[in-house]
VEXSEPA-115604 format. One record per residue (C-alpha): residue number from 1; x, y, z negated. Coordinates in steps of 0.05 Angstrom, whole numbers. Each point is the difference from the previous one (the first is absolute). Layout:
% residues N
NUM | X | Y | Z
...
This chain:
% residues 354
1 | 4748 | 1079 | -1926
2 | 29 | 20 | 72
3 | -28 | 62 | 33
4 | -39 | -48 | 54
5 | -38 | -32 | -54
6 | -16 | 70 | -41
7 | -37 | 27 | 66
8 | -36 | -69 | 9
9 | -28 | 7 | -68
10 | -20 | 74 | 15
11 | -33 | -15 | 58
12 | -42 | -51 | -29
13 | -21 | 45 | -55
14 | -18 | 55 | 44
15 | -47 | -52 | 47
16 | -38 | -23 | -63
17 | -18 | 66 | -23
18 | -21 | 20 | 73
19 | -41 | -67 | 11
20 | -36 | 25 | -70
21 | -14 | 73 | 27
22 | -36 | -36 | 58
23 | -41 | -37 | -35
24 | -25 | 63 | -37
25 | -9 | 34 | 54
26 | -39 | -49 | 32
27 | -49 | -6 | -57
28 | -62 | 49 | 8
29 | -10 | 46 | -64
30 | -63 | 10 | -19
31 | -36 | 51 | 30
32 | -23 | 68 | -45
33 | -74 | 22 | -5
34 | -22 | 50 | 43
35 | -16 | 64 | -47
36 | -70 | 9 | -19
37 | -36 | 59 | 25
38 | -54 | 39 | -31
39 | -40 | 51 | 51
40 | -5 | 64 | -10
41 | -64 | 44 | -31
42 | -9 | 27 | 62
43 | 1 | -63 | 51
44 | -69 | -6 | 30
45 | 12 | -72 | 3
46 | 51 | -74 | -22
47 | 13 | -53 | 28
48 | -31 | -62 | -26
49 | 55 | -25 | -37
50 | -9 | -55 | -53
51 | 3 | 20 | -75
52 | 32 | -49 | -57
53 | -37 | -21 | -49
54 | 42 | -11 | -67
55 | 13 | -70 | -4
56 | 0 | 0 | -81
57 | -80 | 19 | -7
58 | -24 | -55 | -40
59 | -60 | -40 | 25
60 | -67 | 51 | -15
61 | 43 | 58 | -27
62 | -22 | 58 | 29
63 | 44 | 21 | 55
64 | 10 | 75 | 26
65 | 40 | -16 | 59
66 | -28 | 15 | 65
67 | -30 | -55 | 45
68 | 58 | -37 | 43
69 | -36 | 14 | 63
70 | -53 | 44 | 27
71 | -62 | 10 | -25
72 | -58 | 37 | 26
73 | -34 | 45 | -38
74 | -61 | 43 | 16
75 | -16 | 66 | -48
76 | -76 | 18 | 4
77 | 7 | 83 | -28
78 | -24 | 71 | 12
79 | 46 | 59 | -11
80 | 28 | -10 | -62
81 | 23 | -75 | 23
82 | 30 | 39 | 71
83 | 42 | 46 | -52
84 | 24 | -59 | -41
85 | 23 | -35 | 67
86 | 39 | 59 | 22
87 | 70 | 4 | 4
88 | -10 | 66 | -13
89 | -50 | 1 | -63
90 | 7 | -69 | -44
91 | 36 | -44 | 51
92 | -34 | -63 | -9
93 | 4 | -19 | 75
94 | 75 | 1 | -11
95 | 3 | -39 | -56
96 | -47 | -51 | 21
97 | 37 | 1 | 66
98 | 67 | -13 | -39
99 | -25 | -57 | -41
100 | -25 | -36 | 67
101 | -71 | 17 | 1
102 | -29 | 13 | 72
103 | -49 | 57 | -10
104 | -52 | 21 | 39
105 | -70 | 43 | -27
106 | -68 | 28 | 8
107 | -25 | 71 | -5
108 | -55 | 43 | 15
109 | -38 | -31 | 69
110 | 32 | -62 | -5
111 | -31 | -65 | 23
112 | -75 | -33 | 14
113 | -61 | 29 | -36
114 | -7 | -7 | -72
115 | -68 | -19 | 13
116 | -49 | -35 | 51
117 | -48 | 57 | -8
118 | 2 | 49 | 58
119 | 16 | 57 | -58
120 | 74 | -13 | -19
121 | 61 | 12 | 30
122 | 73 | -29 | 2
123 | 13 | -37 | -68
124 | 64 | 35 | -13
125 | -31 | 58 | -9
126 | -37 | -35 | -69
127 | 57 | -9 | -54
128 | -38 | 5 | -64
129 | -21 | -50 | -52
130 | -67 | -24 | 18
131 | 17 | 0 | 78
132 | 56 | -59 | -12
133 | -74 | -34 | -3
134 | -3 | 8 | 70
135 | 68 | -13 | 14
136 | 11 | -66 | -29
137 | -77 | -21 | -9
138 | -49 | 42 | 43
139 | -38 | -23 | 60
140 | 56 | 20 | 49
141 | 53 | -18 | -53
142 | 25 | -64 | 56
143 | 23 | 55 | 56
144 | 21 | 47 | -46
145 | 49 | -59 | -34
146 | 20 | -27 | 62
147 | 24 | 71 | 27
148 | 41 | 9 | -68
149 | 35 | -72 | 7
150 | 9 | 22 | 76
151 | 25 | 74 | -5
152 | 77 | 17 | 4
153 | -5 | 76 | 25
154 | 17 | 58 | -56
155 | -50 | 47 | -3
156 | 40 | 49 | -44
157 | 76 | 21 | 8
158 | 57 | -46 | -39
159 | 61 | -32 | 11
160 | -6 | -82 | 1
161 | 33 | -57 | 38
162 | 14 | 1 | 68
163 | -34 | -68 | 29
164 | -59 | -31 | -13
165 | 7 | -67 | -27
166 | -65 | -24 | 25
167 | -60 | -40 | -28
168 | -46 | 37 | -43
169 | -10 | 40 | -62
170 | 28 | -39 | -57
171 | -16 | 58 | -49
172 | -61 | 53 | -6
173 | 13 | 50 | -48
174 | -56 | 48 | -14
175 | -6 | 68 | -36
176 | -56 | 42 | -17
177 | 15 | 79 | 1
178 | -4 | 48 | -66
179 | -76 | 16 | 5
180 | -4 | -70 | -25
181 | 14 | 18 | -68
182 | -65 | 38 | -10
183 | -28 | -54 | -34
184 | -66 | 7 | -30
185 | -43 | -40 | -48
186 | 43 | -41 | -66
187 | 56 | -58 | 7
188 | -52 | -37 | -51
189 | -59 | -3 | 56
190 | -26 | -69 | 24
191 | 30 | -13 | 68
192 | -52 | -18 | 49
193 | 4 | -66 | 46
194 | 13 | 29 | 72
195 | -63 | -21 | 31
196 | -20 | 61 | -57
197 | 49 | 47 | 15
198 | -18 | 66 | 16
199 | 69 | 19 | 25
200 | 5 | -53 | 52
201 | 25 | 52 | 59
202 | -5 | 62 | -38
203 | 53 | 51 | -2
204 | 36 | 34 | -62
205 | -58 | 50 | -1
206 | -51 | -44 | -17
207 | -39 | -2 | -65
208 | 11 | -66 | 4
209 | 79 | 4 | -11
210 | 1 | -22 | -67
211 | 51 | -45 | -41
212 | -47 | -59 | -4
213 | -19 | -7 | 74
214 | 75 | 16 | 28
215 | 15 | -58 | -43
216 | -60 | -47 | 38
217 | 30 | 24 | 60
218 | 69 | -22 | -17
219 | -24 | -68 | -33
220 | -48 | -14 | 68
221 | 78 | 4 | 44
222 | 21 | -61 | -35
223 | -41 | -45 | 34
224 | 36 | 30 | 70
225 | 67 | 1 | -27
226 | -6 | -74 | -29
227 | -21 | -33 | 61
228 | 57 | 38 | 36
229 | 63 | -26 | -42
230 | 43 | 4 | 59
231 | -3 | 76 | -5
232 | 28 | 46 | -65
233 | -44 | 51 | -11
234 | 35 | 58 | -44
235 | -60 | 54 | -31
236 | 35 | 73 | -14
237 | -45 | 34 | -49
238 | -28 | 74 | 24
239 | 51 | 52 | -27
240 | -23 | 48 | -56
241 | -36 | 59 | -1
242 | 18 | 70 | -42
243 | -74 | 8 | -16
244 | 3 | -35 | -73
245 | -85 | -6 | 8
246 | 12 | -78 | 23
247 | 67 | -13 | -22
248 | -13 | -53 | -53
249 | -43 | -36 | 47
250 | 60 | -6 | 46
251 | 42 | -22 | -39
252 | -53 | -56 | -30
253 | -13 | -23 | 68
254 | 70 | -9 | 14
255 | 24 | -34 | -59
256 | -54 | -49 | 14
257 | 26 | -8 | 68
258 | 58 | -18 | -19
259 | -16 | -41 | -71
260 | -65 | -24 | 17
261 | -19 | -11 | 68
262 | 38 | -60 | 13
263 | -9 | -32 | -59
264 | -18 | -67 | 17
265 | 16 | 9 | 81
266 | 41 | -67 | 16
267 | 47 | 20 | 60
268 | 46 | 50 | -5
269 | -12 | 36 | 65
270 | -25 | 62 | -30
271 | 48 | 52 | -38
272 | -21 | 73 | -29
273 | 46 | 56 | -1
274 | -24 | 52 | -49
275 | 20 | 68 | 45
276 | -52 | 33 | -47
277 | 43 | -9 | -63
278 | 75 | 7 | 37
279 | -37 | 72 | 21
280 | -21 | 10 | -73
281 | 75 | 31 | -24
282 | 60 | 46 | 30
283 | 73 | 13 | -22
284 | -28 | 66 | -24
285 | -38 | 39 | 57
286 | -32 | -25 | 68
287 | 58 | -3 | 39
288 | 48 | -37 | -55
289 | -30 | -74 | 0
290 | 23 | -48 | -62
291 | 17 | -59 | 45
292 | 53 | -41 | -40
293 | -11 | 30 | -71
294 | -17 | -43 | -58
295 | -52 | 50 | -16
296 | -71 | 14 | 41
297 | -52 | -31 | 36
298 | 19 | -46 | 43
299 | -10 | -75 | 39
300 | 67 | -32 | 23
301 | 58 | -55 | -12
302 | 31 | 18 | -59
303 | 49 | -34 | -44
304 | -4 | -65 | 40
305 | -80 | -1 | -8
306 | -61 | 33 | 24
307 | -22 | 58 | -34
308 | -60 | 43 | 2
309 | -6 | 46 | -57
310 | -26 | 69 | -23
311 | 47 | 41 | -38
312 | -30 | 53 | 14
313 | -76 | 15 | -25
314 | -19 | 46 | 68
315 | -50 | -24 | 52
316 | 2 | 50 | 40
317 | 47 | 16 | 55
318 | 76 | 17 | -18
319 | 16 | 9 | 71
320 | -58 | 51 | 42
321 | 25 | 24 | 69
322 | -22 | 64 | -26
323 | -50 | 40 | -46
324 | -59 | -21 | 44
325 | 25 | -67 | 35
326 | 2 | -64 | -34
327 | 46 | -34 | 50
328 | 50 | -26 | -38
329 | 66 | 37 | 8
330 | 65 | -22 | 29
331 | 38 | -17 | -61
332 | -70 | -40 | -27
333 | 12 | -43 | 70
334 | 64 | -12 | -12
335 | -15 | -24 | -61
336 | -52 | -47 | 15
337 | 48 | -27 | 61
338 | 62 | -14 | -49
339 | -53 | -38 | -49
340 | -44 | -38 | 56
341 | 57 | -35 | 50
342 | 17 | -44 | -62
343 | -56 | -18 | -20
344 | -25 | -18 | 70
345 | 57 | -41 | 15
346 | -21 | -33 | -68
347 | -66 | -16 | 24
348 | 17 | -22 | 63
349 | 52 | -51 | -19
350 | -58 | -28 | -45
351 | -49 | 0 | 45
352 | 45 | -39 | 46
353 | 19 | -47 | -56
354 | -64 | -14 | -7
């Protein structure tokens, strides 16, 4: 081979592999994720980003996965439901916030009159078991609905997402406060028909705050929640008291709420979370909760199933605020936000399966 021939056959050796480096080139790799972010404890607010729900869920398994979009969710509470919210106390606003729930609440002076008659005052300022009556059933129950569906103010301080993503209420969650668990008369008492009911608009005070007739009040606010399947309605039982006097009515009552009550309901717009029972054990002392032990008291996903079991045998409080307050403490919040955000995720991937 002469020398002419030899840089001929380099030269077309060197254009093939240059033609091939083009063609590389000019192909378009494929481009990499952008990293996920998770906001901070202390952001006020997130952007309504879209969640993913895990693809491998089989049909009707329960799935803990947060919604994929925005859902708005409106907490009806008193004080011990504003310290769960806070960032600062059990954080619930940040984890409902985080798994794509738009939150918004009522408080103390909140909203139309709880009754017609010239004698009450704002609704919001009623929170106990016999005044869901009015609420969901009373004469004025049609405004006082209609503002709940409509409200998207906070009326106590926690972090949630930034924008509104319009349309109504698609939850109401509702929670009685500790008084609540004073309970009187026996879990064995006949329960009245509510056209009977003594307790129809009474407070926590009243003689007539017994076992039997919370449970007519509860069994009347079917007939609301079944003609309004477009809505999920999530009951937090009342948190315990110290004062063992009632106890065993409490936690009667709110077994049955959560065994009994919907026994026999046929839409599955309606979930209980027991915050009485999560409340009912600690890691050791008030401010050491047992969230994620085997052992305790406690209503959660667990083990790839729902689980609400006493461990336990206490009804009374494991978390006071103190000696002389029953608000539940910090650690008992935390608690009870670790355990609910499953479980409501659960409920409303259920509800919306139908």
């Amino acid at each position: 081979m002469n020398k002419t021939k030899l840089i001929l056959n380099v030269c077309s050796v060197l254009l093939m592999v240059g033609m091939c480096a083009a063609a590389l080139c000019m192909a378009k790799a494929p481009e990499s994720p952008a990293p996920a972010t998770t906001p901070s404890a202390g952001q006020t607010g997130t952007s309504n980003a879209e969640k993913t729900v895990p693809g491998n869920v089989p049909d009707g398994a329960p799935n803990p996965a947060p919604p994929s979009k925005p859902v708005k969710l409106i907490f009806i509470h008193h004080s011990s439901g504003e310290n769960w919210l806070s960032d600062e106390n059990g954080g619930l606003g940040i984890a409902l916030r985080d798994n794509n729930y738009y939150v918004s609440d009522t408080n103390y002076g909140w909203g139309p009159k709880a009754h017609v008659d010239s004698g009450w005052g704002p609704v919001g300022d009623n929170t106990d078991i016999g005044h869901w009556w009015l609420w969901f059933r009373g004469p004025n129950s049609a405004a006082i609905t209609g503002a709940l569906y409509a409200e998207s103010g906070q009326n106590s301080g926690y972090s949630r997402l930034e924008n509104d993503p319009g349309g109504k209420n698609k939850i109401i969650m509702f929670k009685s406060c500790f008084p609540n668990s004073a309970l009187q008369g026996s879990p064995v008492d006949p329960v009245p028909q509510i056209g009977d009911n003594p307790l129809k608009a009474e407070g926590s005070g009243s003689e007539f705050h017994t076992v039997a007739n919370a449970k007519g009040i509860y069994i009347d606010l079917l007939e609301y929640f079944k003609a309004h399947t477009d809505t999920l309605f999530v009951v937090v039982t009342a948190p315990p008291l110290s004062n063992p006097e009632n106890a065993a009515n409490a936690r009667a009552f709110n077994t049955w709420l959560v065994n009994d009550w919907l026994k026999g309901y046929p839409y599955k717009n309606v979930m209980v979370f027991d915050f009485y029972n999560v409340l009912t054990s600690n890691g050791g002392n008030t401010m050491v909760n047992d969230a994620g032990q085997a052992a305790g008291n406690h209503h959660r996903w667990w083990n790839e199933q729902i689980q609400h079991v006493v461990g336990t045998r206490r009804d009374t409080s494991a978390y006071p605020q103190a000696r002389d307050d029953d608000h539940p403490s910090s650690a008992g919040n935390k608690k009870a936000t670790a355990e609910f955000v499953p479980l409501l995720n659960i409920a409303y991937h259920q509800w919306q399966g139908g």
